[in-house]
C-alpha positions as CSV (number, residue, x, y, z in Angstrom):
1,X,0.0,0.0,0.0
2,X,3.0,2.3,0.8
3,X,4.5,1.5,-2.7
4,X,1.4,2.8,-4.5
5,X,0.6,5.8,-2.4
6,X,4.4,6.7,-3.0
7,X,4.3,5.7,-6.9
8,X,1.0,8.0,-7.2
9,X,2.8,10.8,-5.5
10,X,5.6,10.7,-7.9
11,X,3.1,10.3,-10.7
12,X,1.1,13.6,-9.6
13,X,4.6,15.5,-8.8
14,X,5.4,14.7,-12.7
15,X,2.7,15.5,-14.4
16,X,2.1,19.1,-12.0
17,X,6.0,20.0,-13.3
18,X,5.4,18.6,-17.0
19,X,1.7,21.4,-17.2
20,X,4.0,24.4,-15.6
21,X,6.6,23.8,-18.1
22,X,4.3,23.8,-21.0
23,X,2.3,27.0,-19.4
24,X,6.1,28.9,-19.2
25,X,7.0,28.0,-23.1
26,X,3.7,28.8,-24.5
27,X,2.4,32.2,-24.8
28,X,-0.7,33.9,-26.9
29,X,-0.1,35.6,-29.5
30,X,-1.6,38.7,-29.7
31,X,-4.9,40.0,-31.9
32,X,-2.4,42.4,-33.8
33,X,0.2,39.7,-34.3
34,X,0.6,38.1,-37.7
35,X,-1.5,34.9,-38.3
36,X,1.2,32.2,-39.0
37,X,3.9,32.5,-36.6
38,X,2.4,30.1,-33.4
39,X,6.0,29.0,-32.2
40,X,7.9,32.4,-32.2
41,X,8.5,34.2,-28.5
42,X,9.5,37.7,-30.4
43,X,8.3,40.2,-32.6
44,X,10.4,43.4,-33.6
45,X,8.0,46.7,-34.2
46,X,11.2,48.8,-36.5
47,X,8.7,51.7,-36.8
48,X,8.7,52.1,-33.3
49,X,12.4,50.2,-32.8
50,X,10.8,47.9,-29.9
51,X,10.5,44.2,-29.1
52,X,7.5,42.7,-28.1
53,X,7.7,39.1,-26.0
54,X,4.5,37.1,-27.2
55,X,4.9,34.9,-23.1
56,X,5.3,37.3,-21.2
57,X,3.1,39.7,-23.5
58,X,5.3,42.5,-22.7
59,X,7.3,45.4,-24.4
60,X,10.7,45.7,-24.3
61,X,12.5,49.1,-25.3
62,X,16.1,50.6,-24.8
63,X,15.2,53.5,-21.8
64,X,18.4,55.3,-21.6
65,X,20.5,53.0,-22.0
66,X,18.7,50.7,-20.3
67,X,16.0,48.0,-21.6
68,X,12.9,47.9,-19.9
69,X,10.1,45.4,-20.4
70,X,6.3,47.1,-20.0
71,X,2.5,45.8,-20.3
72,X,2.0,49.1,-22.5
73,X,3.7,51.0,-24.9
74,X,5.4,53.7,-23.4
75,X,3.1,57.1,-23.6
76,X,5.5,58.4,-26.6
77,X,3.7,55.4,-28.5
78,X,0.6,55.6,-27.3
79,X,-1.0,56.7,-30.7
80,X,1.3,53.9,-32.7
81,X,-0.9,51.5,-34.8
82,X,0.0,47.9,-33.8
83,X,-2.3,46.4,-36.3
84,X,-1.2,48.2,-38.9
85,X,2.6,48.9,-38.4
86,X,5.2,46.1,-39.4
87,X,5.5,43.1,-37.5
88,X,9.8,41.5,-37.6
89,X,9.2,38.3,-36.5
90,X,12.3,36.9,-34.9
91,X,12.1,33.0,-35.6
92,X,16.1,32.3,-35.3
93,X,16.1,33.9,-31.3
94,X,15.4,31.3,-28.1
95,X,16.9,33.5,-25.5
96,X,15.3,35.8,-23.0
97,X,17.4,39.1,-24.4
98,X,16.4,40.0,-28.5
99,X,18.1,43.0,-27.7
100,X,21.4,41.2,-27.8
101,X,21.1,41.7,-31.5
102,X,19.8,45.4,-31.1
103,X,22.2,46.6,-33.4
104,X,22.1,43.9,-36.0
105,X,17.6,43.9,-36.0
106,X,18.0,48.0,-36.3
107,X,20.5,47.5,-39.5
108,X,18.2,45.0,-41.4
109,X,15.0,46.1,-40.4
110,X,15.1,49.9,-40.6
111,X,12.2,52.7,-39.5
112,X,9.6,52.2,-42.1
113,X,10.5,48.5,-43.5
114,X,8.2,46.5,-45.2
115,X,8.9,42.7,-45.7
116,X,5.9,40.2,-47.0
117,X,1.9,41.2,-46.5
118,X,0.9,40.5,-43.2
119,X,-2.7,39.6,-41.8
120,X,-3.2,40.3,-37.8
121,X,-4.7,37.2,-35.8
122,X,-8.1,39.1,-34.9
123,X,-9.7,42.3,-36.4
124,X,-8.8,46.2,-35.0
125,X,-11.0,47.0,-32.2
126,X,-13.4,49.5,-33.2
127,X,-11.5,52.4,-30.8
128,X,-9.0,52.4,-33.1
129,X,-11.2,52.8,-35.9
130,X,-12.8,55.9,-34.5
131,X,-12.0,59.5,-35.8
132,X,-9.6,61.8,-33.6
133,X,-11.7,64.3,-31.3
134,X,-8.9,67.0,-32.7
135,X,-9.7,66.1,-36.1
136,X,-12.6,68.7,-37.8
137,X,-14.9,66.3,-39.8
138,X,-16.1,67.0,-43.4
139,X,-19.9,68.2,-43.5
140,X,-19.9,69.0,-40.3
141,X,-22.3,72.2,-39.0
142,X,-20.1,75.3,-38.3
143,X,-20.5,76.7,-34.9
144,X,-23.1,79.1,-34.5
145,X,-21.9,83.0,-33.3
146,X,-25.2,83.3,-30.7
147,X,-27.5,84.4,-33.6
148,X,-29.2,81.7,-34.4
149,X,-32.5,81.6,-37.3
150,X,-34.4,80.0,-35.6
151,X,-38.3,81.3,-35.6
152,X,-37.3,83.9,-38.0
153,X,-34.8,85.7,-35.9
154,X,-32.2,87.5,-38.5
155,X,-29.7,88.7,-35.9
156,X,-30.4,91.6,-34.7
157,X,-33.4,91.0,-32.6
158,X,-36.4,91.3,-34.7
159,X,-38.4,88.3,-35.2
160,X,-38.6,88.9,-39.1
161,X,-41.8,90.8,-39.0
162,X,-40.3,94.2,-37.2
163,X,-41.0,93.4,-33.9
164,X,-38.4,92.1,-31.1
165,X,-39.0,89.2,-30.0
166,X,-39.1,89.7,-26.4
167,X,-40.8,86.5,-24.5
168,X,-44.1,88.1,-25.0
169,X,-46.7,86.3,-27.3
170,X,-49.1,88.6,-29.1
């Protein structure tokens, strides 16, 4: 009885070590990822000369001389377009430091650089798809100076038949 509590012990021990080791190697992608690249850790944004680490879903950017990992892009990137800027991604890297090859990533995949057509994993959330607030739309009604036409008024007080309009109904 000993021998097969002790054998189930070591059986439940294995298997607990086997699922944290899977859950540590295997990370999700994210929506603005490119479809097709399952078993890759990094992707290298040139545009915005930054790694991104797909298992620990975090951000990793030179901060004065000094690389820091982040959740979020750092506030300077804040209005950078992840699903439509250029993905690098880095299938020859197994480490835990891309930016080991800073230098050589920056060289071959300049600011701007455009490699095959990409298709993200999910569609852009609609808040990215929405106008800026700053931005004047087309059509839109100009702003009205106080003088408004409504009931006839033309602007300078009269109520279009001579007399001002002053809150009193005839």
């Amino acid at each position: 009885m000993k021998k097969l509590g002790l054998a189930l012990v070591l059986l439940m021990g294995m298997l607990s070590h086997a699922q944290v080791s899977i859950n540590v190697n295997v990370g999700t992608p994210p929506s603005w990822g490119p479809v097709g690249y399952d078993n890759s850790r990094y992707y290298y944004l040139p545009d915005i000369d930054i790694y991104y680490d797909i298992n620990q879903s975090q951000f990793i950017y030179d901060n004065n001389g000094a690389w820091v990992r982040v959740n979020r892009l750092p506030s300077r990137y804040r209005n950078y377009d992840l699903y439509g800027g250029y993905k690098v991604v880095l299938n020859d890297y197994r480490g835990n430091t891309p930016y080991s090859y800073h230098s050589k990533h920056r060289a071959a995949y300049p600011k701007g650089y455009k490699g095959k057509p990409q298709k993200n994993r999910g569609n852009k959330p609609e808040k990215y798809n929405k106008p800026d607030k700053q931005t004047p739309q087309k059509n839109s009604p100009k702003k009205s100076n106080g003088n408004s036409n409504k009931e006839g008024n033309n602007g300078n007080g009269n109520n279009g038949n001579g007399n001002k309009g002053n809150g009193k109904h005839h």
